[in-house]
C-alpha positions as CSV (number, residue, x, y, z in Angstrom):
1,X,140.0,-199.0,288.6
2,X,140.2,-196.6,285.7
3,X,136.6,-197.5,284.6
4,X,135.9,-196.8,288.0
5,X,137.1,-193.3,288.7
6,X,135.9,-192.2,285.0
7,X,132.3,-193.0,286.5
8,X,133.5,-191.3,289.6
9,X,134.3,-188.3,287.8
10,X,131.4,-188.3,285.5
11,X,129.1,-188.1,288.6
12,X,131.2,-185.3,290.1
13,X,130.6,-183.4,286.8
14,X,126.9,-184.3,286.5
15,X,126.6,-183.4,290.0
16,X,128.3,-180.0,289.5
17,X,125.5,-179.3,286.5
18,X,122.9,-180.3,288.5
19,X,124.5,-178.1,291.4
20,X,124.5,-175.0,289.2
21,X,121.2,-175.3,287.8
22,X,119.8,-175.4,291.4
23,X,121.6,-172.3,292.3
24,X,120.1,-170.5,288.9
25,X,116.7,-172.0,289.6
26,X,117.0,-171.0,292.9
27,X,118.1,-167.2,292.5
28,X,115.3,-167.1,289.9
29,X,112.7,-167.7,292.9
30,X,114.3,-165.8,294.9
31,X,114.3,-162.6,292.4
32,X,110.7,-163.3,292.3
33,X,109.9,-163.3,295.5
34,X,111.8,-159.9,296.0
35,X,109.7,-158.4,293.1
36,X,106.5,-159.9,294.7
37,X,107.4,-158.6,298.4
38,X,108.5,-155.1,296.9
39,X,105.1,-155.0,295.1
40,X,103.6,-155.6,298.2
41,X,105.1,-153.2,300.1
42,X,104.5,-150.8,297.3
43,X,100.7,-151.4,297.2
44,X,100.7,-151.4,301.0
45,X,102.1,-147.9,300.8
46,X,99.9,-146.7,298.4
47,X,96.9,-147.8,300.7
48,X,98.4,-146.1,303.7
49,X,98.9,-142.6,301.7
50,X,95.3,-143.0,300.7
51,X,94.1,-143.8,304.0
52,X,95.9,-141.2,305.7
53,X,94.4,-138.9,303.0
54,X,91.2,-139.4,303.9
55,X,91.5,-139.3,307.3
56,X,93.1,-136.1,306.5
57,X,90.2,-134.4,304.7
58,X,87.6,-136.1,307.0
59,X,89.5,-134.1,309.5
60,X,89.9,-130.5,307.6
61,X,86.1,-131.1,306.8
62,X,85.4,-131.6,310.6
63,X,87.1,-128.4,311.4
64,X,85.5,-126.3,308.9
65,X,82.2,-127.6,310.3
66,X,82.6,-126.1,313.6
């Protein structure tokens, strides 16, 4: 019985390691996928500005035409 529950609590404390090396694994992905997603959203931004931009002076152009 005492062999027993040394095994017992040798695979609760394995599986707590295991357990907190998931969690750190797992924050890690999720720290890079919120640095990938804000990079994204930063570049999309950026594309809009310019867009807008030149829509902008396509416009001012237009005007000055007339």
């Amino acid at each position: 019985k005492t062999e027993k529950r040394q095994k017992n609590v040798l695979s609760e404390e394995m599986l707590q390691r295991i357990n907190e090396r998931n969690e750190r694994l797992l924050q890690k992905k999720v720290q890079h996928n919120n640095n990938i997603i804000e990079e994204n959203n930063n570049e999309k931004d950026k594309k809009t500005k310019q867009k807008y931009m030149h829509i902008q002076s396509k416009l001012l152009s237009n005007t000055g035409k007339k």
